[in-house]
TORKOL-428611 format. One line per 10 residues: their letters; for each residue y, x negated, z negated of C-alpha. Coordinates in pm, 1 decimal, decimal comma. Example, Ala and Ser with C-alpha at 12.3 -4.5 7.8 and 13.67 -1.06 7.14 Angstrom:
as	-450,0:-1230,0:-780,0 ~ -106,0:-1367,0:-714,0
//
This chain:
xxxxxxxxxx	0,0:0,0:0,0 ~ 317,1:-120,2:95,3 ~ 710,7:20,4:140,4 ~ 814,8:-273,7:307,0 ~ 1127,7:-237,6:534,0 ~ 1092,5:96,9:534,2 ~ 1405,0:280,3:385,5 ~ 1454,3:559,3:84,2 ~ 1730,6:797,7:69,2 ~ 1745,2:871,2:-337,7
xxxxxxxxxx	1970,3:1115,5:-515,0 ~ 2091,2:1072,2:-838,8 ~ 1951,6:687,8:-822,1 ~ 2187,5:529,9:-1100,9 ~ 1952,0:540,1:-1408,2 ~ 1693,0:663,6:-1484,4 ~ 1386,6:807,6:-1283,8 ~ 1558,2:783,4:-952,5 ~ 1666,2:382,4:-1051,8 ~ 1295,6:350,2:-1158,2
xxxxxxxxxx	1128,5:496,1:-801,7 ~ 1430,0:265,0:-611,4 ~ 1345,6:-54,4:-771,6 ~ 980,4:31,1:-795,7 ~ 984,2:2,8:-377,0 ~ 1232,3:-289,3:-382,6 ~ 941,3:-498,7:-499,4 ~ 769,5:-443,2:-218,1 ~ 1099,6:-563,7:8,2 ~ 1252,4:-185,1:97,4
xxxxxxxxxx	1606,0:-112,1:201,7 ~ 1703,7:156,5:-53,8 ~ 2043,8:387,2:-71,1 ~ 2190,4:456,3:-411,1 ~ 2346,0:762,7:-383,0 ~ 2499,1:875,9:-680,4 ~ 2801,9:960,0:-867,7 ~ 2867,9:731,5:-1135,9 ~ 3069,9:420,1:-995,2 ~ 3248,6:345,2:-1304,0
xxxxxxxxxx	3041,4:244,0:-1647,9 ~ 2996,8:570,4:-1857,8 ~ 3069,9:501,3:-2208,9 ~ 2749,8:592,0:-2334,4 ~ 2487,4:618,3:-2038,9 ~ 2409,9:245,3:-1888,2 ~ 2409,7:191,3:-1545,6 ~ 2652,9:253,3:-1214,2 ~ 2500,0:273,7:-839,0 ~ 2654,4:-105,1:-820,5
xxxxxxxxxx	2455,1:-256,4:-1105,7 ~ 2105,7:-77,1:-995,3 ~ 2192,7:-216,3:-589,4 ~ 2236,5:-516,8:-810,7 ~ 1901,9:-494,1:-952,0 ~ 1708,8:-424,0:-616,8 ~ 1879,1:-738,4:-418,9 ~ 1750,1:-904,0:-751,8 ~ 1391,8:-745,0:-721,8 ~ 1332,2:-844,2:-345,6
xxxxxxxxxx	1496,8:-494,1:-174,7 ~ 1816,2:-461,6:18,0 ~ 2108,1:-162,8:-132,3 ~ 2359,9:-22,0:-17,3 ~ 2534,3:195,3:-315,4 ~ 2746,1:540,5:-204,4 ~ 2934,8:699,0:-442,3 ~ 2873,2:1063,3:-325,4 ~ 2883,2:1426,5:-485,2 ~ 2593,2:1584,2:-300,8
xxxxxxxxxx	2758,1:1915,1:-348,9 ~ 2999,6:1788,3:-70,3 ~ 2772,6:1841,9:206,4 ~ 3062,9:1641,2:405,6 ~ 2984,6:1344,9:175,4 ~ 2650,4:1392,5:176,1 ~ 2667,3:1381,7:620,7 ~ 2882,7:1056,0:583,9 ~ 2593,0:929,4:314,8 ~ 2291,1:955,4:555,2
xxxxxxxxxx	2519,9:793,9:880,1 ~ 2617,8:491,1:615,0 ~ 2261,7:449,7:557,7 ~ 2142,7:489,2:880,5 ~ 2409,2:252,0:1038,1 ~ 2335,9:-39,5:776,9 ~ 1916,1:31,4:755,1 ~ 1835,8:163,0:1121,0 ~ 1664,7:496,1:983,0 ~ 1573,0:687,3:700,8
xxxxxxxxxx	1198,2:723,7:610,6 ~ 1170,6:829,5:268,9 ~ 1372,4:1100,9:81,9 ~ 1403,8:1153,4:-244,7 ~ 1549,7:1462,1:-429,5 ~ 1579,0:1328,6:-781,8 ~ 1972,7:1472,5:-856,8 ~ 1984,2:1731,4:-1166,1 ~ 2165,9:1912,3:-1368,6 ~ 2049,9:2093,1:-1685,4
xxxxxxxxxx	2233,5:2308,6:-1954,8 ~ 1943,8:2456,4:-2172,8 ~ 2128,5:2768,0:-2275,6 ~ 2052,5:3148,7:-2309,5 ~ 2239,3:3414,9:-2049,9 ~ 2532,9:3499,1:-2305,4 ~ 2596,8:3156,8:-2361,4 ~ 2568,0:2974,6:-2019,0 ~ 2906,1:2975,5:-1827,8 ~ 2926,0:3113,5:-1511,6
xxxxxxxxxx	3079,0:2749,5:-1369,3 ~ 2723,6:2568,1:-1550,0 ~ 2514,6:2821,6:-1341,6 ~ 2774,4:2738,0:-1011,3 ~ 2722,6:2305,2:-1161,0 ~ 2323,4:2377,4:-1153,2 ~ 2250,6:2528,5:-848,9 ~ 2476,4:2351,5:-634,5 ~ 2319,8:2025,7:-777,5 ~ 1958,0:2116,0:-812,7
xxxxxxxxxx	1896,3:2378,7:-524,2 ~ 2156,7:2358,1:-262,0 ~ 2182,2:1982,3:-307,0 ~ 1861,9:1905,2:-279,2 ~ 1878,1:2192,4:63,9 ~ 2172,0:1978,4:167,3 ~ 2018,9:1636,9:182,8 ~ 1693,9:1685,9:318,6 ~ 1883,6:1864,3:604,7 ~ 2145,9:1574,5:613,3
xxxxxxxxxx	1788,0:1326,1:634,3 ~ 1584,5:1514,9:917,2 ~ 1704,8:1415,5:1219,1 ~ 1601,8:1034,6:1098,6 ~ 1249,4:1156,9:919,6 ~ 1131,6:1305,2:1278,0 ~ 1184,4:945,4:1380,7 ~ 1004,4:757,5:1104,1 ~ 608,1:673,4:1129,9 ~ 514,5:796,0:788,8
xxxxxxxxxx	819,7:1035,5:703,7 ~ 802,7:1189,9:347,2 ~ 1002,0:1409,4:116,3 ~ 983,4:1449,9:-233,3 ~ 1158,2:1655,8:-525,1 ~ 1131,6:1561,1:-861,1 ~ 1041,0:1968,6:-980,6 ~ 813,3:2137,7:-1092,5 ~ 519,0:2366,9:-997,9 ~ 617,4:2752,1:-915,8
xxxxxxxxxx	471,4:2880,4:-1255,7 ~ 636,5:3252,8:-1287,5 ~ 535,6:3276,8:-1622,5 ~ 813,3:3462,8:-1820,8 ~ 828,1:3189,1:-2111,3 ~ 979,0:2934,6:-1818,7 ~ 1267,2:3191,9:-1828,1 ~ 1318,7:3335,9:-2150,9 ~ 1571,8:3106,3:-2327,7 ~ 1769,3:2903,8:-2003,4
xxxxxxxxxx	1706,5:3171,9:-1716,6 ~ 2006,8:2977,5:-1500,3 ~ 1814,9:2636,8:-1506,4 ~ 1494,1:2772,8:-1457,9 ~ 1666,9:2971,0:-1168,2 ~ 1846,7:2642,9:-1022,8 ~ 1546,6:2350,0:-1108,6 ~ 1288,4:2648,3:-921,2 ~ 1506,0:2633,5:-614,7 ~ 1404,1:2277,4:-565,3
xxxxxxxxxx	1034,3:2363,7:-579,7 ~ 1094,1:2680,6:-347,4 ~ 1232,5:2418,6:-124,9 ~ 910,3:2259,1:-118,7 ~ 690,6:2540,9:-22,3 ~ 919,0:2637,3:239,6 ~ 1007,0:2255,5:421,2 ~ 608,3:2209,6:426,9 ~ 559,7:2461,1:591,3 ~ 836,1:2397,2:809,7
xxxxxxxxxx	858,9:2049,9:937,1 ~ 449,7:2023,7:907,7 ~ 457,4:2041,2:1302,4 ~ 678,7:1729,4:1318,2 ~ 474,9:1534,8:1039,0 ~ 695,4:1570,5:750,6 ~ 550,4:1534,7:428,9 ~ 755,3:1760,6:133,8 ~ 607,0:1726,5:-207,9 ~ 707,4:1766,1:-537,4
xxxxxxxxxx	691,4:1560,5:-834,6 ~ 677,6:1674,3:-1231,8 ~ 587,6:1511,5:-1579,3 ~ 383,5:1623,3:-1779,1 ~ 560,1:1520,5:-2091,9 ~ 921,6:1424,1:-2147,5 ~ 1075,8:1080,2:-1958,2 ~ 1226,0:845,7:-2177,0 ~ 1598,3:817,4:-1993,5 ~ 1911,6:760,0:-2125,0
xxxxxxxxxx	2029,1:1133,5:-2096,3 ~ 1743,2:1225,7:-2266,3 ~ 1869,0:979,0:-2536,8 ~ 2249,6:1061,6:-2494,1 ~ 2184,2:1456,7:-2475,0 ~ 1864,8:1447,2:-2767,0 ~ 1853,4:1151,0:-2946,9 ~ 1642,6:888,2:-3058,7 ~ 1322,2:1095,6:-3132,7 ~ 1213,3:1237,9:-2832,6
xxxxxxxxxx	1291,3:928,9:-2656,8 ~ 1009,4:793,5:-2919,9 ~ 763,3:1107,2:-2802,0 ~ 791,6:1082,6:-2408,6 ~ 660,4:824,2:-2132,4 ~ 862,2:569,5:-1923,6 ~ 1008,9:649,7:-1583,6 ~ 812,4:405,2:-1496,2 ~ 504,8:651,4:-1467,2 ~ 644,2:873,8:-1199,7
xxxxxxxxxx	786,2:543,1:-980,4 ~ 452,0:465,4:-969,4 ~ 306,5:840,2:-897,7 ~ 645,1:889,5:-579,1 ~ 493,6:521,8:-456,6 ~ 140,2:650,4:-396,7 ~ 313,1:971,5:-214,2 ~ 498,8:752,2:23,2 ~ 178,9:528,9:102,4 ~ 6,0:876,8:163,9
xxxxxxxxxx	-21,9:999,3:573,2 ~ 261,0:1268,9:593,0 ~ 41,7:1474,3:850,8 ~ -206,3:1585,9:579,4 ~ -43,6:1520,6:282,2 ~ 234,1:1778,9:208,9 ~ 321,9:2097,7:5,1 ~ 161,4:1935,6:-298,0 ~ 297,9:1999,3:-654,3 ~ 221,9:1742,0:-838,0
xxxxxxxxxx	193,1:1613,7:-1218,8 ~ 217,7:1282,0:-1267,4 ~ -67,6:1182,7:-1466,1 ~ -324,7:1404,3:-1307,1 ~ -191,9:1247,9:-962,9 ~ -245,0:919,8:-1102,2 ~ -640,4:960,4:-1224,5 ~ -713,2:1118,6:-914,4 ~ -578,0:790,3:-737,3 ~ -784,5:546,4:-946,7
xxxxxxxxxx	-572,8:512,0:-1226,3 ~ -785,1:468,1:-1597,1 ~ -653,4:686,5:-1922,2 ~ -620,6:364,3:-2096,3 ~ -297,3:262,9:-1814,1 ~ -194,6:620,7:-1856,2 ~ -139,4:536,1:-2215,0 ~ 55,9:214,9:-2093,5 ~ 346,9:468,6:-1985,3 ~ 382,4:561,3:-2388,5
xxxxxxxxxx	702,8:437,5:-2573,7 ~ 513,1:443,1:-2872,7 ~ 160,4:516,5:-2950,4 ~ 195,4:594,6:-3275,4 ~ 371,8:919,5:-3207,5 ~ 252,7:1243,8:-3028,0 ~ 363,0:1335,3:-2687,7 ~ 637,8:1597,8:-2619,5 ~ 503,5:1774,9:-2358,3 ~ 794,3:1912,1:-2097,5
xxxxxxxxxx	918,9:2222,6:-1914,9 ~ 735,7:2422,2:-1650,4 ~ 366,7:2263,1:-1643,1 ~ 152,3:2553,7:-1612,8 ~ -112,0:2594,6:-1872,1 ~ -411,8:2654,8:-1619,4 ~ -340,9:2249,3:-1562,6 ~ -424,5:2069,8:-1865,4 ~ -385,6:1668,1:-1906,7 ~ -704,3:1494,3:-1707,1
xxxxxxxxx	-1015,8:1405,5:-1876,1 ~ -959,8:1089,2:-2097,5 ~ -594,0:1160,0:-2135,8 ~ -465,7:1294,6:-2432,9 ~ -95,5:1368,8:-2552,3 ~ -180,7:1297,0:-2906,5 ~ -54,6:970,7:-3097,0 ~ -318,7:705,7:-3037,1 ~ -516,6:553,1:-3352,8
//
């Protein structure tokens, strides 16, 4: 498996899982844009689209960072030609941008609902269209949204209806691109944990503790990599969990475990994994002994 010279589009790549998945294929020598919107140092979440470019020159890859709102679908058009004028193409895109406000009806604002969707839904509908024209060119063209399965299950609702509403619109996305672009060998897949991600707006917007109960980012780099090595003609319209994904690739329990901050504490589990898919056999969320 290799990603080398081929080029990823990624969303929201400043920190966290998106910076993991970019520098995860600059190790194998990929050209990777870091589209995001933080250019200037946050004052308490680490990391700018200039010092992760930094950190995939320094990791064998080749950046180009674009500060870009992909609610703009102007910006977002002027995005995909920067990246296609410096890299040649675009073979990989990758829908990792969200927003979240965890908030029942009465208290979510009408302008967080407006901040949600146009993020998670119609930006991740805005860049894949922005990125097609250069997939149907590619030799292995994939897609990918980091969301969840379709589970309509009323408890995914009850509580934060408007994110559940705006993170779903990325998955519905999925079903309906597979289906779509399967003719021209464009693979559209989605990509969820199974527990909570260790990043620092988990940290900034939690705290310390459920930093302590989740897995790395590095777990679902690893999962998107295996995606993008997979043929897009027969590999599409999958929603995916990152650990089960991983075991049925070859991957032991025991380097599941690897993902852990710290063993001695349980696993949080997250949002929207469906109960009829329970962790594979050997992996447990439990703290280990």
């Amino acid at each position: 498996m290799s990603l080398a010279g081929k080029t990823l589009f990624i969303s929201g790549a400043s920190r966290g899982i998106g910076a993991a998945i970019a520098l995860k294929a600059a190790r194998d020598g990929a050209n990777v844009a870091v589209v995001a919107k933080t250019a200037e140092p946050h004052p308490k979440l680490p990391g700018t689209i200039f010092t992760v470019a930094k950190e995939i020159e320094e990791a064998g890859g080749k950046a180009l960072p674009i500060m870009c709102d992909i609610r703009d679908e102007a910006a977002v058009d002027k995005a995909v030609a920067e990246t296609v004028a410096r890299f040649g193409g675009i073979d990989i895109c990758v829908n990792n941008a969200s927003a979240i406000q965890l908030t029942p009806t009465p208290l979510t604002d009408p302008k967080k609902f407006d901040l949600m969707f146009g993020i998670n839904t119609r930006g991740t509908f805005v860049v894949t269209r922005a990125c097609l024209p250069h997939l149907a060119k590619a030799a292995n063209p994939h897609v990918i949204m980091l969301s969840p399965p379709l589970d309509m299950h009323p408890k995914w609702f009850a509580g934060h209806t408007a994110y559940t509403i705006a993170k779903y619109g990325m998955s519905m996305c999925v079903l309906g691109f597979a289906a779509e672009f399967a003719s021209q060998g464009i693979a559209v897949n989605a990509l969820w944990p199974r527990t909570t991600i260790a990043t620092s707006a988990v940290k900034f917007v939690i705290g310390d503790q459920l930093m302590a109960m989740s897995r790395t980012p590095e777990i679902l780099a690893d999962a998107a990599y295996r995606v993008f090595n997979k043929p897009s003609r027969s590999f599409t319209g999958q929603f995916l969990i990152d650990d089960s994904f991983l075991v049925s690739e070859g991957v032991t329990p025991a380097e599941i475990d690897a993902y852990r901050v710290d063993p001695s504490r349980d696993l949080a589990p997250d949002f929207f994994v469906p109960d009829n898919q329970p962790p594979p056999p050997g992996v447990s969320l439990k703290k280990m002994a």
